[in-house]
VOKOL-674230 format. One record per residue (C-alpha): residue in three letters; x, y, z. Coordinates in steps of 0.25 Angstrom, whole numbers, padded with zeros to 4 digits. Example, Ala and Ser with C-alpha at 12.3 -4.5 7.8 and 13.67 -1.06 7.14 Angstrom:
% residues 2
(ALA; (0049; -0018; 0031))
(SER; (0055; -0004; 0029))
% end
This chain:
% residues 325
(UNK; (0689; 0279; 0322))
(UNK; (0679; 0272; 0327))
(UNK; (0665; 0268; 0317))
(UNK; (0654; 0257; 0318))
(UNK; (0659; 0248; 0308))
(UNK; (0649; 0240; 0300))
(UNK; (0658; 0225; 0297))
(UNK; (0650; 0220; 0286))
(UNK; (0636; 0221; 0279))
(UNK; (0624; 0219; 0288))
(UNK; (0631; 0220; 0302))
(UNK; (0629; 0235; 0303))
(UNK; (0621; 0232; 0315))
(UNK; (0635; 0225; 0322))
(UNK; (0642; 0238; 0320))
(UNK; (0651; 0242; 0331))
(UNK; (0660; 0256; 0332))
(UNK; (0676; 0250; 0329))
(UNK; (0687; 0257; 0326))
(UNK; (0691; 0259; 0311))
(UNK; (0698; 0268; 0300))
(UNK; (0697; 0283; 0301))
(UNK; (0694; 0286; 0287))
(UNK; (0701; 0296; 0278))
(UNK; (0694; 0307; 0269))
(UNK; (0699; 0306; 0255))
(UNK; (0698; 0318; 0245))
(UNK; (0685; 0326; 0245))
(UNK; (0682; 0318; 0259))
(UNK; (0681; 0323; 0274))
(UNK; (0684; 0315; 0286))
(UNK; (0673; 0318; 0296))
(UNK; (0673; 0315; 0309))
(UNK; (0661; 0310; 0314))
(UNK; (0650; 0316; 0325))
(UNK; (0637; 0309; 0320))
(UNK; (0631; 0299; 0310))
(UNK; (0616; 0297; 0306))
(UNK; (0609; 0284; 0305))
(UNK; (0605; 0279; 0292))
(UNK; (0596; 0266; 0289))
(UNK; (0605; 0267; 0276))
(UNK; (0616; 0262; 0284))
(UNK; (0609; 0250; 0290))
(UNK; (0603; 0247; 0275))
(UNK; (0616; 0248; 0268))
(UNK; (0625; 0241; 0278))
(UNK; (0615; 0228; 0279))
(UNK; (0619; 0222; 0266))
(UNK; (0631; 0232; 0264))
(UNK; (0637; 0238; 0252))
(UNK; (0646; 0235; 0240))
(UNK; (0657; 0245; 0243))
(UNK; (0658; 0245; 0258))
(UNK; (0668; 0237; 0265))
(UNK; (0669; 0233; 0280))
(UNK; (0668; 0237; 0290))
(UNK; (0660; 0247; 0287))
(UNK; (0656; 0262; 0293))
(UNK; (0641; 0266; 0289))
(UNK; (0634; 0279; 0292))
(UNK; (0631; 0289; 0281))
(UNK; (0629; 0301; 0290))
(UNK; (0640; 0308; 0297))
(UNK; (0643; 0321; 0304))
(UNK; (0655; 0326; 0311))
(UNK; (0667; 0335; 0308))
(UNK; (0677; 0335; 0298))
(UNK; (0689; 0328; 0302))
(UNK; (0699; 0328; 0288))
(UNK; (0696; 0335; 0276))
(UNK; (0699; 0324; 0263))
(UNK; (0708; 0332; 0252))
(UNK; (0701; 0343; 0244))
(UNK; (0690; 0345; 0256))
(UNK; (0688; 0359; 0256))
(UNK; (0677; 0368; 0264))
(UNK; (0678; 0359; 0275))
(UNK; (0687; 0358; 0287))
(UNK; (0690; 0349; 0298))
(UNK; (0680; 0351; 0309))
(UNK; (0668; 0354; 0300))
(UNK; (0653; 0348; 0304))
(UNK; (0650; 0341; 0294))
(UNK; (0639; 0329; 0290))
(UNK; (0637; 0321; 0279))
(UNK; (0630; 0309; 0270))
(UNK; (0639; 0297; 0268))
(UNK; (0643; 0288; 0259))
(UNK; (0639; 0274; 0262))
(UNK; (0649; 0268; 0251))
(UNK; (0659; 0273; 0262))
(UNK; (0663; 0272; 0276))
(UNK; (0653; 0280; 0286))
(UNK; (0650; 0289; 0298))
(UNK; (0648; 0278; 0308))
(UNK; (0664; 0282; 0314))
(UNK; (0671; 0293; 0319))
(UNK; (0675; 0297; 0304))
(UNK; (0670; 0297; 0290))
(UNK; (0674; 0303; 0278))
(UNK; (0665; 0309; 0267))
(UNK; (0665; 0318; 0256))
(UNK; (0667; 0331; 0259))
(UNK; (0656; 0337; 0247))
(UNK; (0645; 0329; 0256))
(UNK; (0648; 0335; 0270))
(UNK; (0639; 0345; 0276))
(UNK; (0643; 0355; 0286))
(UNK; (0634; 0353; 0300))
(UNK; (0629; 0366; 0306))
(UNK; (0633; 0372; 0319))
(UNK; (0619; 0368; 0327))
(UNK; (0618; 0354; 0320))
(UNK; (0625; 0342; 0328))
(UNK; (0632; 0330; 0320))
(UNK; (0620; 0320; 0325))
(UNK; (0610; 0330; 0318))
(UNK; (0620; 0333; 0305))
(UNK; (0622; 0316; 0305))
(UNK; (0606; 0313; 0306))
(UNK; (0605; 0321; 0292))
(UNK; (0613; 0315; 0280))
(UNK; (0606; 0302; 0276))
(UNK; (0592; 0304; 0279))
(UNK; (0592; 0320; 0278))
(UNK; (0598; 0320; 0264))
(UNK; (0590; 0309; 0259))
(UNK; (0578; 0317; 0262))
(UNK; (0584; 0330; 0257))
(UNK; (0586; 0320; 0242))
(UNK; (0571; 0317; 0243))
(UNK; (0566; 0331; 0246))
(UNK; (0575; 0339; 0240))
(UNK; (0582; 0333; 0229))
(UNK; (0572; 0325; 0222))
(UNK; (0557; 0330; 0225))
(UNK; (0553; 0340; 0215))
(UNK; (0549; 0350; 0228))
(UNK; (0542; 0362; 0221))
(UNK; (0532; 0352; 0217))
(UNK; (0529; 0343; 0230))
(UNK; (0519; 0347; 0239))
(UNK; (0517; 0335; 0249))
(UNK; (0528; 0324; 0252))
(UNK; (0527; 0310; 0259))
(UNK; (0539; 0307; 0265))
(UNK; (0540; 0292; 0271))
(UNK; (0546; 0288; 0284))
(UNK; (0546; 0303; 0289))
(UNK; (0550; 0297; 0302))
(UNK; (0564; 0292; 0296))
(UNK; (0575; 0301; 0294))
(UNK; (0575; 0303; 0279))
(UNK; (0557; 0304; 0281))
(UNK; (0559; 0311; 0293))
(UNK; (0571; 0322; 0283))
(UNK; (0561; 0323; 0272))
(UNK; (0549; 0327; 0281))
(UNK; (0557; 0339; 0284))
(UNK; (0564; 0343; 0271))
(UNK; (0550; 0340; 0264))
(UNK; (0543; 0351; 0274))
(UNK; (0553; 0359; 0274))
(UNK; (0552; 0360; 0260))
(UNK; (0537; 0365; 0263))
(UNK; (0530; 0351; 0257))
(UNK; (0518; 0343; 0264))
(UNK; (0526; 0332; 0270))
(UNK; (0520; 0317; 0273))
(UNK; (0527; 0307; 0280))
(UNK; (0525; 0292; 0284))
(UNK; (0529; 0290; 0297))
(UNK; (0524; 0279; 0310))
(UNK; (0513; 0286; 0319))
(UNK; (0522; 0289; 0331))
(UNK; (0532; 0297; 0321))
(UNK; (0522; 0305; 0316))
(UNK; (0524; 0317; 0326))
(UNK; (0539; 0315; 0322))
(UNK; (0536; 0317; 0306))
(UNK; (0528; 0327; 0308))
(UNK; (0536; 0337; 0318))
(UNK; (0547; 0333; 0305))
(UNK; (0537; 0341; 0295))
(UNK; (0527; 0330; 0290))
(UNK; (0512; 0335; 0287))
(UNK; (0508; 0322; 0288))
(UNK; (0513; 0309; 0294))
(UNK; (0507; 0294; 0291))
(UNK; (0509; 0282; 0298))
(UNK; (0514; 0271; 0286))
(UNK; (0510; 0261; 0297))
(UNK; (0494; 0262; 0300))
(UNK; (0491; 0272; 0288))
(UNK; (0489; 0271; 0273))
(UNK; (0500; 0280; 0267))
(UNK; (0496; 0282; 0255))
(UNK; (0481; 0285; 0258))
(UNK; (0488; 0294; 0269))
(UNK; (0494; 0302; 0259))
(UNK; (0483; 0302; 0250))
(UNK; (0474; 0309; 0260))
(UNK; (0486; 0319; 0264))
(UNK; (0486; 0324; 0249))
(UNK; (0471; 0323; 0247))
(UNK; (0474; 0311; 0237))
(UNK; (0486; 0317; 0229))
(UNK; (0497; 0310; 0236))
(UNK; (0509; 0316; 0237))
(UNK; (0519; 0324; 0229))
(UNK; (0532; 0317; 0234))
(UNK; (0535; 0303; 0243))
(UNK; (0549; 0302; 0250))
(UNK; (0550; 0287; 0253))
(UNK; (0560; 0283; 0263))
(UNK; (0555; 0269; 0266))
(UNK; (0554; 0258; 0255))
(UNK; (0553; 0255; 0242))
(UNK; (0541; 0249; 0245))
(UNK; (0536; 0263; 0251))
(UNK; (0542; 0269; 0240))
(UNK; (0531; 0261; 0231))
(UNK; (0520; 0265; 0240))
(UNK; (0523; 0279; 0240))
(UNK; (0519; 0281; 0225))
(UNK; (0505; 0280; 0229))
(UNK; (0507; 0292; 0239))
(UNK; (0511; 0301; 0227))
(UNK; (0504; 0313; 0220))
(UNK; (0507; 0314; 0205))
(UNK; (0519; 0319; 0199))
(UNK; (0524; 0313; 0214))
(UNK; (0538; 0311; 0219))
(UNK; (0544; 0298; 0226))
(UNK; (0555; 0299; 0233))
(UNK; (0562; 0286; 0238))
(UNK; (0573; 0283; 0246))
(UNK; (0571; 0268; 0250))
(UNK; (0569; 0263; 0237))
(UNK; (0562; 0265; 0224))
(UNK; (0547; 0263; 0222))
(UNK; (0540; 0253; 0213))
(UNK; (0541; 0261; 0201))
(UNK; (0531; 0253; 0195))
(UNK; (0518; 0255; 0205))
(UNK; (0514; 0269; 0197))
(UNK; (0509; 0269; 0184))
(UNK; (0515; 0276; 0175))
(UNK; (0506; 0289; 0171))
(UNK; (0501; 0290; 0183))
(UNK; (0506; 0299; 0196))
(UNK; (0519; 0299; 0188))
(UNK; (0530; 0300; 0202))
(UNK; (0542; 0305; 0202))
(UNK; (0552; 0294; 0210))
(UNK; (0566; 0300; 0216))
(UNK; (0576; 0291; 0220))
(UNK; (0584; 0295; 0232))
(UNK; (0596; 0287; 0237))
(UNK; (0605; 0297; 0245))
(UNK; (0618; 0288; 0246))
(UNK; (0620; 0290; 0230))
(UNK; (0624; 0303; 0231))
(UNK; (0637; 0299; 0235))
(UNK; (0638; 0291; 0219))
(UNK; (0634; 0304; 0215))
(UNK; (0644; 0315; 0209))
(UNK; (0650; 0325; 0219))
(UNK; (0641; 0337; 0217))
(UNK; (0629; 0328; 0220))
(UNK; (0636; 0321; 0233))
(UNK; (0637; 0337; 0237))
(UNK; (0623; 0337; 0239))
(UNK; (0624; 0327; 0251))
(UNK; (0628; 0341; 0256))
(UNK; (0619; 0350; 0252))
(UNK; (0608; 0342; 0257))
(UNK; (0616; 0342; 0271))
(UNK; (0620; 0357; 0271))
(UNK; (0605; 0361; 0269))
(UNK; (0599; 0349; 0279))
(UNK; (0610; 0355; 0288))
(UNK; (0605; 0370; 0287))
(UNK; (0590; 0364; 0290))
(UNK; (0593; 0359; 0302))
(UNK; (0601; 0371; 0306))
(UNK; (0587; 0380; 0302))
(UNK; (0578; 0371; 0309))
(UNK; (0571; 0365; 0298))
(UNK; (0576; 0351; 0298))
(UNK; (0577; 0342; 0309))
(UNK; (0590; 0332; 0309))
(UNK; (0582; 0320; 0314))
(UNK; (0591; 0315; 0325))
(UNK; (0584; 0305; 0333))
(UNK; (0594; 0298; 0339))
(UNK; (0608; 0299; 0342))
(UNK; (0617; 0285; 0344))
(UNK; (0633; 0281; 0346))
(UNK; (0640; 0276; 0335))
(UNK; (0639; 0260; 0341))
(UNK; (0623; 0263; 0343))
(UNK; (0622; 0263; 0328))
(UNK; (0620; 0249; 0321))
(UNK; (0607; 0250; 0332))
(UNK; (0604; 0263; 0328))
(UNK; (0603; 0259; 0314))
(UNK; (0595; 0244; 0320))
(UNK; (0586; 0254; 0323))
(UNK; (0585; 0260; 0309))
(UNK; (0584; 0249; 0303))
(UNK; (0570; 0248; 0311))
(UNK; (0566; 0259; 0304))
(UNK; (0559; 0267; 0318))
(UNK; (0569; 0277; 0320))
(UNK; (0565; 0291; 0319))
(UNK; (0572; 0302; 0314))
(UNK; (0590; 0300; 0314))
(UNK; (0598; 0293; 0323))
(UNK; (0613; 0299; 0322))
(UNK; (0625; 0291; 0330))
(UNK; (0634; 0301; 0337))
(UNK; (0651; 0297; 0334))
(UNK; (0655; 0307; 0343))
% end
């Protein structure tokens, strides 16, 4: 099959499409044959300083969907043909290449209507903000949220699921995305560049601050972003953790939630089956027309290590997905 092999840590941006193994599905596993694979900056990040289990060369890309090829030994409620997309393990070989396997409790069946490039813009960035909103925050007792980088795909996910979920939705985003963020769902949009956030925030919830904060940016944001809270707040982070230490104790008393998406494949079984769940019901938003996939941009297969320069630079909106076939 053909795949864009990474040769060794740090030359992800040297990737070329070669010619390498087809790989197997082992028991529980399916072979799927692969349409369409999101971009994710956790591809770039991970593959600079590479990681202790991997060896070379090396296929990233967490995100994949396609249609089963091969079902592994004791798949069942699946057959060859099926749509299906899914969330990687970045331990193992990914969807950058005509195959990949994956385990066949994590797949998620594509609707008819969706395509692969909208299905393949979903996994990493849509079911970490599913995590954040859905599976940590406390939702019956939030009322506003500030979710950061609303521009991105995670920020621009959780703008949607936020709303959708009826909440007043805040968002930090550069002045010329501000139309973009808000046609997502933000009430109100503020530009990290020229304003002051936290002052921002404090006029947008006549001095109480907010009831929940998603941080997709930094840790150092992260930090910043305990001032924006109400009390009994939440912080939600995803690019680091805060400096515990800048509140007091006694005081707003926050709530922290760690989320790291990747875990889940550590986790047990009947938590990895939650990678679907997530997908099943993102899925059945699309199809309703409350949840918009994000696609931005569509690439080939040997237009990624750009692609993913790109990222890097941190000005892309919304999902770039690279079409396989």
């Amino acid at each position: 099959m053909k795949a864009l092999l990474l040769e060794d840590k740090n030359q992800w941006k040297d990737m070329k499409v070669q010619e390498t193994e087809t790989p197997r599905p082992e028991k529980g596993e399916v072979l799927v044959e692969v349409h369409a694979t999101g971009l994710n900056p956790v591809d770039y990040k991970i593959a600079t300083n590479g990681h202790p289990n991997w060896t070379y060369p090396k296929v990233l890309g967490l995100d994949a969907a396609g249609t089963i090829a091969e079902l592994g030994e004791g798949v069942t409620g699946w057959q060859k043909g099926d749509r299906v997309v899914y969330h990687g393990n970045l331990q193992n070989d990914g969807a950058y290449a005509e195959y990949a396997v994956t385990t066949a409790h994590t797949i998620s069946r594509i609707p008819d209507g969706i395509s692969f490039e909208e299905a393949a813009a979903l996994p990493t960035a849509g079911y970490t903000a599913y995590q954040a909103i859905h599976r940590k925050l406390p939702l019956d007792q939030i009322d506003t949220i500030l979710i950061h980088a609303g521009a991105g795909g995670v920020g621009g996910f959780g703008i949607q699921l936020a709303k959708a979920a009826g909440k007043k939705v805040l968002t930090t985003a550069s002045q010329h995305n501000h139309e973009y963020v808000k046609r997502l769902g933000a009430d109100e949009a503020i530009d990290y560049r020229t304003e002051d956030v936290g002052q921002r925030v404090k006029e947008m919830t006549d001095g109480k601050g907010v009831d929940a904060v998603v941080d997709t940016v930094s840790r150092d944001n992260a930090t910043a972003s305990l001032d924006y809270l109400a009390h009994m707040g939440h912080l939600v982070y995803i690019a680091g953790a805060p400096d515990f230490t800048k509140v007091q104790p006694f005081t707003i008393v926050p709530s922290y939630h760690e989320i790291a998406l990747g875990a889940i494949h550590q986790a047990d079984t009947d938590s990895q089956k939650d990678l679907a769940v997530m997908g099943d019901e993102m899925l059945a938003m699309v199809t309703e027309g409350k949840l918009s996939p994000l696609l931005s941009e569509t690439v080939t297969l040997k237009d990624v290590p750009q692609a993913l320069e790109r990222l890097s630079e941190r000005h892309v909106t919304g999902k770039i997905v690279a079409k396989i076939r």
